[in-house]
C-alpha positions as CSV (number, residue, x, y, z in Angstrom):
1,X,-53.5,2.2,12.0
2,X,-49.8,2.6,11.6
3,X,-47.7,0.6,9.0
4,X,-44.1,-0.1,9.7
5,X,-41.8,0.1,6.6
6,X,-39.2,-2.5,7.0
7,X,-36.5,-1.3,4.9
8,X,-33.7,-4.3,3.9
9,X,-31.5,-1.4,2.8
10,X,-28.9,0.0,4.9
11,X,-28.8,3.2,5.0
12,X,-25.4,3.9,5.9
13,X,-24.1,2.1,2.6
14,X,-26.6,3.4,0.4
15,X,-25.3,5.2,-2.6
16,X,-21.8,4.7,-0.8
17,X,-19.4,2.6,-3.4
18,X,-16.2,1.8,-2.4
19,X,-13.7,1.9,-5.0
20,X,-10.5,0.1,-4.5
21,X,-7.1,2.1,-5.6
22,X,-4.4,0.1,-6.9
23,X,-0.8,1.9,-5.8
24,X,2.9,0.9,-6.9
25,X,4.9,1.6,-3.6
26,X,8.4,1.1,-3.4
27,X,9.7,-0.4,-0.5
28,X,12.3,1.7,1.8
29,X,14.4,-0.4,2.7
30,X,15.4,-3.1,0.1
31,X,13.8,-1.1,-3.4
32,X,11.1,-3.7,-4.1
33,X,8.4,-2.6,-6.3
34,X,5.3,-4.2,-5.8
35,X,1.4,-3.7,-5.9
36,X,-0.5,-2.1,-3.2
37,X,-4.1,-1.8,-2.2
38,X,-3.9,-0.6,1.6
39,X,-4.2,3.2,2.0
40,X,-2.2,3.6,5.6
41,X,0.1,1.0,6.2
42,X,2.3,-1.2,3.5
43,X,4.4,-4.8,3.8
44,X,7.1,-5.3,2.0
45,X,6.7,-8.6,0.2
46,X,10.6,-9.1,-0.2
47,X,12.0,-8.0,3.3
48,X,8.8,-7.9,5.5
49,X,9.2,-4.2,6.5
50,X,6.4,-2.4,7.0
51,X,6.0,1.7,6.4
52,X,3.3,4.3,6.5
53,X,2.4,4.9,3.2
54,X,2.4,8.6,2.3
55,X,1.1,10.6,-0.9
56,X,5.0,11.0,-1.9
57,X,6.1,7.0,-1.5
58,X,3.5,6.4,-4.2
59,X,4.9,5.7,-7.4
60,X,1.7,5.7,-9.4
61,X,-2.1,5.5,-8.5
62,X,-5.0,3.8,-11.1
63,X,-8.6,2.6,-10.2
64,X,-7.7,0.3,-12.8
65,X,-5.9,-2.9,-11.7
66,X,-4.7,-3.3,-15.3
67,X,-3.1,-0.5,-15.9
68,X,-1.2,-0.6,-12.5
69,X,0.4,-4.0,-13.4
70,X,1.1,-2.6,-16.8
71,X,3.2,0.4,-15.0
72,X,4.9,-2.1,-12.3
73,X,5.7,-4.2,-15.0
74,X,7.6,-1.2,-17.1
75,X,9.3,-0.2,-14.2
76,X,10.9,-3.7,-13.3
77,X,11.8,-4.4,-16.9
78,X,13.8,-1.2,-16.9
79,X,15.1,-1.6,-13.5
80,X,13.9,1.8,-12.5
81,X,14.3,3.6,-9.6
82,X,17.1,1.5,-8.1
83,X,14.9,-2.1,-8.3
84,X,16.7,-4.7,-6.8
85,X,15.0,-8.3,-6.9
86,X,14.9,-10.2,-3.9
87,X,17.5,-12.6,-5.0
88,X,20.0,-10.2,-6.0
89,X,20.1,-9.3,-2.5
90,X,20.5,-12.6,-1.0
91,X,23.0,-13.4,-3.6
92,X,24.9,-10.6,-2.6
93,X,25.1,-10.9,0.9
94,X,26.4,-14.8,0.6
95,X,29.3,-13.2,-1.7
96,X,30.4,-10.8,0.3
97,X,30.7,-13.5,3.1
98,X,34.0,-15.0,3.7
């Protein structure tokens, strides 16, 4: 007699564990520092450009979304790295307009 072994396992995942990286991506166009999780292809949350996201456009890398916030958050209370908010832009562009 043969026995079939019905396995609710699936292989292909099995000792596979998927560990999110939390990135802080400055944005090439406008300087917006944000939060990133996506490893090819980033949004801009302030302009809505998107850019290929490269090993040099990363600002800082954790496994640990704590400690990325922390690092975003140091950076926009300095203003480092030319940081512009969002509003700072709009409110320049309506000044310069006659």
């Amino acid at each position: 007699m043969f026995h079939i072994i019905i396995s609710l396992e699936r292989p292909w995942r099995r000792g596979r564990v998927l560990k999110r990286s939390f990135k802080v991506v400055r944005c090439p166009r406008c300087g917006f520092l944000q939060l990133a999780t996506a490893s090819r292809i980033v949004k801009c949350f302030s302009c809505g450009h998107s850019w290929q996201l490269d090993p040099g456009s990363i600002l800082f890398s954790s496994l640990d979304s704590r400690e990325a916030r922390e690092f975003l958050a140091k950076l926009k209370r300095r203003g480092g790295l030319g940081f512009r908010k969002a509003s700072e832009k709009a409110w320049r562009k309506s000044a310069s307009s006659p």
